[in-house]
C-alpha positions in Angstrom: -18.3 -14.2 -25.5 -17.1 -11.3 -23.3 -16.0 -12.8 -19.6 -15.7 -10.2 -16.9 -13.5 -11.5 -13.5 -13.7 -9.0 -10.8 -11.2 -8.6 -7.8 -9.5 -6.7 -5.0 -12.6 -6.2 -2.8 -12.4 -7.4 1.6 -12.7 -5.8 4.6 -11.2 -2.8 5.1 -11.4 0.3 7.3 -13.5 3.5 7.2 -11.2 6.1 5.3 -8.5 3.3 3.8 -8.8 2.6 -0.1 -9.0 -0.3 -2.2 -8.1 -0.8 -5.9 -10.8 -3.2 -7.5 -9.4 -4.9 -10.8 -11.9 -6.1 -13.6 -10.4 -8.7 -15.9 -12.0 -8.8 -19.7 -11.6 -10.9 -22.0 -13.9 -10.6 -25.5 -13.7 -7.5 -25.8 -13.8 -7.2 -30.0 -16.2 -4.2 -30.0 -15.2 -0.4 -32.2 -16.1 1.3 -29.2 -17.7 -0.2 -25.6 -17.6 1.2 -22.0 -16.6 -0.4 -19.2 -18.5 0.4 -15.8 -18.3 -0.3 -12.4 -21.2 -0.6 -10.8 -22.4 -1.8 -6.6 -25.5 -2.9 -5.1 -25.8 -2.7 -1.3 -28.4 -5.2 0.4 -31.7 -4.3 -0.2 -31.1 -1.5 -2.5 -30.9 -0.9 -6.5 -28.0 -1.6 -8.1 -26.4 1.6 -9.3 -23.3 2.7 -11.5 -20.3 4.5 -9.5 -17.7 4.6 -12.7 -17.5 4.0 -16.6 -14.9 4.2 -19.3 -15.3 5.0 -22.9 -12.7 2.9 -25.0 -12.7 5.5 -27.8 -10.5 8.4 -25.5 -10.6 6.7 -22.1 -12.8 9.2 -21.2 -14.8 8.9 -17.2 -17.8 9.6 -15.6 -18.2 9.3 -11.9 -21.8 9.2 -9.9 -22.2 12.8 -8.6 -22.1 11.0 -5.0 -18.6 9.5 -5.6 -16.6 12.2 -7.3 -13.4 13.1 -5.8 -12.8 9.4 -3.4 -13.5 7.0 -6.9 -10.8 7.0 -9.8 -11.3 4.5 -12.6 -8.1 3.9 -15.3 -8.0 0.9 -17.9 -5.2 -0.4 -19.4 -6.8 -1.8 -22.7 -3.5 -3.6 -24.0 -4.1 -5.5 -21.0 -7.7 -5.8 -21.0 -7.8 -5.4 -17.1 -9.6 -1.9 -16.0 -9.6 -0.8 -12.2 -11.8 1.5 -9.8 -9.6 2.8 -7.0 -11.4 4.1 -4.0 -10.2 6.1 -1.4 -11.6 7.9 2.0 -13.9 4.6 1.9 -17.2 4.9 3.8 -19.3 2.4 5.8 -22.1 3.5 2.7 -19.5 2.0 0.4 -20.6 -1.4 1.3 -21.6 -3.3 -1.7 -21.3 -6.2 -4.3 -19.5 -4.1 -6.8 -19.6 -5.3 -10.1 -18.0 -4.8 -13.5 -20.4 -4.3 -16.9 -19.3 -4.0 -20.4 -22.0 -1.7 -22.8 -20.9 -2.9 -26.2 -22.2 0.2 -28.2 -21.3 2.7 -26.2 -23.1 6.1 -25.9 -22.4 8.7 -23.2 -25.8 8.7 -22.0 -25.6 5.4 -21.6 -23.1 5.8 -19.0 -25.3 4.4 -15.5 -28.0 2.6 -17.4 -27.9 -0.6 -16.3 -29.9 -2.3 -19.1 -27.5 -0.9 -21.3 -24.5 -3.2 -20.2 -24.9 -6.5 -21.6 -22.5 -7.8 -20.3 -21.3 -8.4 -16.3 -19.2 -10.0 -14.0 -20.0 -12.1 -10.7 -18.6 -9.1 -8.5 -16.8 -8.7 -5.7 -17.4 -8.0 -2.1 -16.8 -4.6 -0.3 -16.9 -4.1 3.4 -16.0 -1.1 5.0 -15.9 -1.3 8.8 -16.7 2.1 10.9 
């Protein structure tokens, strides 16, 4: 069974930057994705990141290109969304998803991740 153990999120600053790690263990698929995804209170939970195994290859939401870098270190099994310039809209629970049979236009589809950690808490101050 695939176990997913976010952390790194707290209170920080508008325009500091955090490093969120996501912890898998499980992971005994040909080719998956790893995504980051955050849901703010009252609103849809929506991806920000994901990572194909197969070349490491990233997709960012349009919305968080440039401030949002995700990297995974698959030996390791631990995968990490770095955010910079962080905004008060950055608030969120921002959780970690494995799709198991990964397909690029799978990428933000939430049903498509079967798999998902308990998330972690992000608070950005203004």
């Amino acid at each position: 069974e695939v176990q997913l153990v976010e952390s790194g999120g707290g209170l920080v600053q508008a325009g500091g930057s955090l490093r969120l790690s996501c912890a898998a263990s499980g992971l005994t698929f040909d080719d998956y994705a790893v995504g980051w995804f955050r849901q703010a209170p009252g609103k849809e939970r929506e991806g920000v990141a994901c990572l194909s195994s197969s070349d490491d290859s990233t997709y960012y939401r349009e919305s968080v290109k440039g401030r949002f870098t995700m990297s995974g270190d698959k030996f390791k099994n631990t995968f990490y969304l770095r955010i910079d310039s962080l905004k008060p809209e950055d608030t969120a629970v921002y959780y970690c998803a494995v799709d198991p049979v990964w397909r690029s236009w799978h990428a933000f589809m939430v049903a498509e991740y079967d798999y998902w950690g308990r998330g972690t808490q992000v608070t950005v101050s203004s």
